[in-house]
N, C-alpha and C positions, 0 to 999 in steps of 0.2 A: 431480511438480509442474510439469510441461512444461520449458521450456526456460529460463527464469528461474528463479535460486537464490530461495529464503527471504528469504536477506536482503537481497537485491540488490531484492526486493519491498519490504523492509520498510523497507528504508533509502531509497527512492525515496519512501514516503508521509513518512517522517518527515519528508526535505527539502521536500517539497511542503507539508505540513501548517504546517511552521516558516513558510514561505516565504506561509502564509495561506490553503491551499484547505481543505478542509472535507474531515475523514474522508470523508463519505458522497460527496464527488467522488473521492476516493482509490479507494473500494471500485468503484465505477464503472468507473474504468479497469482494474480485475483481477477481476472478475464469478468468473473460474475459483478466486482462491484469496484469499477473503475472510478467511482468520487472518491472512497477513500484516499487511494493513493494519489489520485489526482492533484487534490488540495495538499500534497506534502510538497508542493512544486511552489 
């Protein structure tokens, strides 16, 4: 999964998401591993 954990992915959309971006800006920024952000949905 490169050099970023799971959850440190996952937990980075959640805060963004919370915080008012849009999943599909989330999944943007991690093109490589679209489960993490995926599952903040």
């Amino acid at each position: 999964m490169g050099s970023r954990d799971f959850y440190d992915i996952f937990n980075e959309c959640v805060d963004r998401m919370a915080a008012g971006q849009s999943l599909e800006a989330c999944l943007r920024l991690y093109p490589a591993e679209p489960l993490a952000c995926a599952r903040c949905w």
